[in-house]
C-alpha positions in Angstrom: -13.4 15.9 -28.3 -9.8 15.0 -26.9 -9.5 11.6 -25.3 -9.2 11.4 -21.3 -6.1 9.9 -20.3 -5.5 6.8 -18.8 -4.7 6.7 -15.3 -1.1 6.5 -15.3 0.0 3.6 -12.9 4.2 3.9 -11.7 5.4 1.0 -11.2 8.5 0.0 -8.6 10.7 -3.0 -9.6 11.2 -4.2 -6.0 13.4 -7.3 -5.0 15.5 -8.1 -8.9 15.9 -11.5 -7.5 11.8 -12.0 -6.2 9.2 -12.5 -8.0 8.3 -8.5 -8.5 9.4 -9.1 -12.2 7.5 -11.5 -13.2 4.3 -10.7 -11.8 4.5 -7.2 -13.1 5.4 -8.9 -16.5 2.3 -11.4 -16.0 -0.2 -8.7 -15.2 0.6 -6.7 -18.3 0.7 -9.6 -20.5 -2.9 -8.9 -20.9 -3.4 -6.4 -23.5 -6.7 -5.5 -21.9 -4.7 -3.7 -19.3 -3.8 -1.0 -21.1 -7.9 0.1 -21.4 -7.6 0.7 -18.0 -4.3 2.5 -17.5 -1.1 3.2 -18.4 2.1 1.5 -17.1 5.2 3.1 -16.2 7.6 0.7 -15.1 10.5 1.9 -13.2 13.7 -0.1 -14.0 15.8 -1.0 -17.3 15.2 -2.1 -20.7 18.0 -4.8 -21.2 16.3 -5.9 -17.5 12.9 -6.5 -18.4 13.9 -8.0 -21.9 16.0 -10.5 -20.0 12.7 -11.6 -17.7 10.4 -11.7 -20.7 13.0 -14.1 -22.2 13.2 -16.3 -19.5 9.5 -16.7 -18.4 8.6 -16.6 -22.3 6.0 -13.4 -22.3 4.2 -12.0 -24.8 4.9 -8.5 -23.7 6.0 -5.6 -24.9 7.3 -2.3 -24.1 9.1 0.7 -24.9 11.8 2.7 -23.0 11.6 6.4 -22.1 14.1 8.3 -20.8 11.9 9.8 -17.9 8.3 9.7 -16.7 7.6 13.2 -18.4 7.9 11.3 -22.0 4.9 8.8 -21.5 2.7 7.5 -24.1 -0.6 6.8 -22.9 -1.3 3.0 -24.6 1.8 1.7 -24.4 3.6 -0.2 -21.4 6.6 2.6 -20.9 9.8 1.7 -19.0 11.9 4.1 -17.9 15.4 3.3 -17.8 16.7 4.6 -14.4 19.8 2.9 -15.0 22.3 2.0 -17.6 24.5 -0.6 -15.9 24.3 -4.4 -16.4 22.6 -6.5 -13.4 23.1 -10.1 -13.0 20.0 -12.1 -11.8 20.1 -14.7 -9.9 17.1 -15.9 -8.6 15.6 -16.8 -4.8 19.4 -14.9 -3.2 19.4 -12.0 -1.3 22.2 -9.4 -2.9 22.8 -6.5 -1.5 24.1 -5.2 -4.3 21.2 -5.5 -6.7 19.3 -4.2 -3.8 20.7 -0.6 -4.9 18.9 -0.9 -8.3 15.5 -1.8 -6.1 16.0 1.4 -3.9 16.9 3.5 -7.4 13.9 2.4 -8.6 11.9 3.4 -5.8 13.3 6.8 -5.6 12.9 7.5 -9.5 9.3 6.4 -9.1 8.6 8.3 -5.7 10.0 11.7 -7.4 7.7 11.2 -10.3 4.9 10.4 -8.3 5.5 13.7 -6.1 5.6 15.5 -9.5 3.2 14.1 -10.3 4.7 12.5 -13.8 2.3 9.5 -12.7 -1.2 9.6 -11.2 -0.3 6.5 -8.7 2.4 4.2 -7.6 2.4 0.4 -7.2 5.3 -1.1 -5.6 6.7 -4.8 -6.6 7.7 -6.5 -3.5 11.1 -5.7 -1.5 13.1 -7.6 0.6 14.0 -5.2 3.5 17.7 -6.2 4.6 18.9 -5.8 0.9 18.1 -2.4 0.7 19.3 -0.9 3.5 22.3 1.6 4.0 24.0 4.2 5.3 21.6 6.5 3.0 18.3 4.3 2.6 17.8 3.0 6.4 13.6 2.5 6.2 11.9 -0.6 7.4 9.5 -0.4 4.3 8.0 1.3 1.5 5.8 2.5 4.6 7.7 4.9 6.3 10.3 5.5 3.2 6.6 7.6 1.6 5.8 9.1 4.4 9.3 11.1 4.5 9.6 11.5 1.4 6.1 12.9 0.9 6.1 14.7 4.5 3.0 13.4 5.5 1.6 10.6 8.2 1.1 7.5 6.9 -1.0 3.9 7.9 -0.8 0.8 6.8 -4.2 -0.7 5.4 -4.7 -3.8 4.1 -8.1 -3.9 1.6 -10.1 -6.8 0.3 -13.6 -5.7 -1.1 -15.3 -4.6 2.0 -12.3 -6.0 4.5 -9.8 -3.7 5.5 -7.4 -3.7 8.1 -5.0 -0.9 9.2 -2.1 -0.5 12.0 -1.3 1.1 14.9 2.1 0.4 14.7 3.2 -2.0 11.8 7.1 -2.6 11.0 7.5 -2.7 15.2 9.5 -5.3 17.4 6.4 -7.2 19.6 8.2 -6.3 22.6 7.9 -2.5 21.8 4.6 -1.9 20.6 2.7 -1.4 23.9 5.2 1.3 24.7 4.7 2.7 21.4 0.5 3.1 21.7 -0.1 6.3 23.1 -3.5 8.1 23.0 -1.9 10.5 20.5 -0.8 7.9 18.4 -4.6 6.5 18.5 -6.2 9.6 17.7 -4.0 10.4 14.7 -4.3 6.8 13.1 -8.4 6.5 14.2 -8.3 10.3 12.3 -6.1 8.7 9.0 -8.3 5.7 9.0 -11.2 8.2 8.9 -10.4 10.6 6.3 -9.3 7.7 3.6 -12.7 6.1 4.1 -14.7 9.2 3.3 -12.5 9.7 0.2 -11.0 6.7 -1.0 -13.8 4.9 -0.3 -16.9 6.9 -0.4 -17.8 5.5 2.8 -19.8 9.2 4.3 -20.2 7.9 8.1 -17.2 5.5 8.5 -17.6 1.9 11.7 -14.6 1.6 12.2 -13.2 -0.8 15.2 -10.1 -0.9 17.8 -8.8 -3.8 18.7 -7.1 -4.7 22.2 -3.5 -4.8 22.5 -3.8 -7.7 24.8 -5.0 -10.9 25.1 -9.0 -10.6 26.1 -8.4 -6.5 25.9 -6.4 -6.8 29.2 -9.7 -8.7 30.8 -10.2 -5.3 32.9 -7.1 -5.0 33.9 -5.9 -8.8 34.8 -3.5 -9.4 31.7 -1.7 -5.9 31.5 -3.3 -2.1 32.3 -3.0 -0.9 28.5 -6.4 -1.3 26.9 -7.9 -0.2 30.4 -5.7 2.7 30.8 -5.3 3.8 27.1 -6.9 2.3 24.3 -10.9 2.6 26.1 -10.3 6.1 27.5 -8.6 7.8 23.9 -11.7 5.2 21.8 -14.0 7.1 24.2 -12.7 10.8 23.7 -13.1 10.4 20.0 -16.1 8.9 19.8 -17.4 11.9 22.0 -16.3 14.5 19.0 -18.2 12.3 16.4 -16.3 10.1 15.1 -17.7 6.5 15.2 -14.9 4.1 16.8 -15.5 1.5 18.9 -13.7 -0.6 21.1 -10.8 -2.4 22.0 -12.6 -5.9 21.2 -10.8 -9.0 22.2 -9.0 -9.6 18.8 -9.0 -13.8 19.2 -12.6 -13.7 19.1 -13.3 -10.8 16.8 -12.6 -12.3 13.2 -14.0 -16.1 14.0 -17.3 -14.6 15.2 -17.2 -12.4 11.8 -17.8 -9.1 14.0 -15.4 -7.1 11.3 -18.3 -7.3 8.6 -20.3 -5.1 10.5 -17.8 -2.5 10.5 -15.9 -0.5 7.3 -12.5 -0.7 8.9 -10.8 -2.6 11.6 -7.6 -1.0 13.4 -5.5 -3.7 14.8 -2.8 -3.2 17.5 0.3 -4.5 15.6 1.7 -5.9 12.6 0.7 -9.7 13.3 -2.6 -8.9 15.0 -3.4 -7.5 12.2 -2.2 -9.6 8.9 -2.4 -12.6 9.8 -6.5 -12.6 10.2 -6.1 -10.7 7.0 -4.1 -13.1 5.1 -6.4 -15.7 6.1 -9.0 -14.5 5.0 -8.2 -12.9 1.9 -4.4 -14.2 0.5 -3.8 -13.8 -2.9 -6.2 -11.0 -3.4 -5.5 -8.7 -0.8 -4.1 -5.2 -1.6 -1.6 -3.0 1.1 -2.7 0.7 1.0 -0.5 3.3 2.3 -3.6 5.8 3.3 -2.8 9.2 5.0 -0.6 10.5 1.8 -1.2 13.3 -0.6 -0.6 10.8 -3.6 -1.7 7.1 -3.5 0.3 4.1 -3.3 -0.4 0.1 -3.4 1.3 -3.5 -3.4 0.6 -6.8 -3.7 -0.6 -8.2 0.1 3.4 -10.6 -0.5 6.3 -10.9 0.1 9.5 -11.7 -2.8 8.6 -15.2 -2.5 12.2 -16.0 -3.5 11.5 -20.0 -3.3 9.7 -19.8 -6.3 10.9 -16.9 -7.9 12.4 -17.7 -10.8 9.9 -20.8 -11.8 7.6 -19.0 -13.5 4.9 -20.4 -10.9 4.3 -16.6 -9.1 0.3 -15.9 -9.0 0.0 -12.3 -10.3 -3.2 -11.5 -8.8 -2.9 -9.6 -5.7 -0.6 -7.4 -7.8 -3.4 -7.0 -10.4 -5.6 -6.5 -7.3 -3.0 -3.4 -6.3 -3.4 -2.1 -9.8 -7.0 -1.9 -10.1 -7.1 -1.0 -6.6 -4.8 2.5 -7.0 -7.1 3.4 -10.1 -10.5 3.1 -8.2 -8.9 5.0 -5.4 -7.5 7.3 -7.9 -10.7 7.9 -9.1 -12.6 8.1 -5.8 -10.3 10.9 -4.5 -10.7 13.1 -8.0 -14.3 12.4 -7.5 -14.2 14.1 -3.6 -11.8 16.5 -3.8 -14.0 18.0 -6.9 -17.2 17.7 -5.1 -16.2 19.2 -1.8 -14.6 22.5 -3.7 -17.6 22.6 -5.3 -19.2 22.4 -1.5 -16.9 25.0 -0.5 -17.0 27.5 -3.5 -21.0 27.2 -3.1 -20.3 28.4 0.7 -18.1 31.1 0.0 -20.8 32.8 -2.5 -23.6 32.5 0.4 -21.7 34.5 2.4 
């Protein structure tokens, strides 16, 4: 009988002068890893060899010349470029920000391709990488155009998750930016990835208020009055089980979110920090709404440490093991609802 393969895991190198290398590095140390999937590292041999030396790993890996030449078992590194990088740790450089948008790209077009099951991204610092042809505020929005599809930030922790209505936005612009549209298509993404990502059949799932107290009936700003209750009302109508907006100061300290399967938070800070809180270090950020699945650790480049060899791997291990589950989960749904529909299309 031949051997399933691994679940093939692409990895992005993110920030060269963060901590992206190292935790990658750290995570794969581990030989017991490789039972659980295969690595494909985006980036340069001569790169990683130069990290293993200086945090002083026990890894090793081999170097392909693209992601159609993987070998399941083995931690593969394709070598997306040939020129020499100088590291420098805990700087921003805009120049070795290229190499981090090269390796995103390579990874992306194999992931599209699909040369890889799933993609894991190493953390990015967003001002080196941008330019006159790479002008995204994050992995985020950088997948969904490249993948033509709608995408949502979620944040996941066991049975915690978080997603956005608007996430890489200026404070001052979000209110603007929440339109009953936009709430139905992010309630509907928040929706769908539940039912197959996360096998959840009839998904909670909660609104918070885009103001303070939800507006308190229209005394602090007409928004949540006006938008968020009438669109939250509309869609519950059709089925869908969403509820709100709930005062979001009181919502996580009263531990209301455990009685839903997903929370939708108004911005990027409303959202993250009760997140981080509760869950730093292990959390996972999910790009739901995609054809093809992405992850990354729930941090940033940390570039005061980078460097030290003090980085904690383990919401990057999280992001692995995260992508495979979901990996599997969708496999799982998309083969039982053709099945659903094949058995249909015979009845009639």
């Amino acid at each position: 009988m031949k051997k399933a393969q691994k679940v093939r895991i692409g990895i992005s190198i993110g920030d060269l002068n963060g901590i992206g290398s190292e935790i990658i590095l750290k995570t794969f140390q581990d030989p017991r890893m490789l039972e659980f999937c295969t690595p494909v590292i985006f980036a340069n041999t001569k790169l990683l060899s130069f990290y293993k030396k200086h945090f002083k790993l026990n890894v090793n890996f081999q170097g392909i010349e693209n992601a159609s030449k993987v070998i399941d078992g083995k931690i593969n590194v394709v070598n997306v470029w040939k020129e020499n990088t100088k590291i420098n740790f805990g700087k921003e450089d805009k120049f070795l920000g290229k190499f981090t948008v090269k390796s995103l790209e390579a990874a992306t077009e194999a992931l599209i391709k699909k040369e890889i099951d799933t993609l894991v991204t190493a953390p990015i610092n967003k001002n080196v990488i941008q330019s006159e042809e790479f002008n995204f505020p994050g992995h985020t929005d950088y997948l969904a155009k490249a993948m033509k599809g709608d995408s949502l930030m979620l944040m996941i922790c066991k049975n915690l998750r978080i997603g956005l209505l608007t996430d890489h936005v200026a404070v001052k612009d979000v209110a603007e930016k929440i339109t009953p549209e936009l709430i139905q298509k992010k309630v509907a993404i928040i929706h769908d990835t539940l039912k197959k990502d996360f096998r959840i059949q009839k998904p909670k799932i909660a609104v918070l208020g885009i103001n303070p107290h939800s507006g308190d009936n229209g005394v602090i700003g007409k928004e949540d009055e006006e938008v968020l209750k009438p669109t939250i009302l509309k869609i519950n109508e059709k089925g869908t089980l969403v509820y709100g907006p709930y005062s979001a100061d009181s919502f996580f300290g009263t531990k209301n979110y455990q009685n839903f399967d997903a929370v939708i938070a108004a911005y990027h800070d409303q959202g993250l920090i009760p997140f981080k809180t509760l869950s730093f270090g292990r959390g996972v950020n999910y790009t739901a709404g995609l054809s093809r699945i992405r992850t990354s650790p729930d941090h940033g480049t940390a570039y005061e440490i980078a460097g030290k060899g003090e980085a904690d791997f383990t919401s990057f291990k999280e992001a692995v093991f995260a992508s495979i589950e979901i990996f599997k989960c969708r496999k799982e749904y998309l083969k039982l609802t053709k099945n659903q529909l094949q058995k249909q299309s015979k009845k009639l």
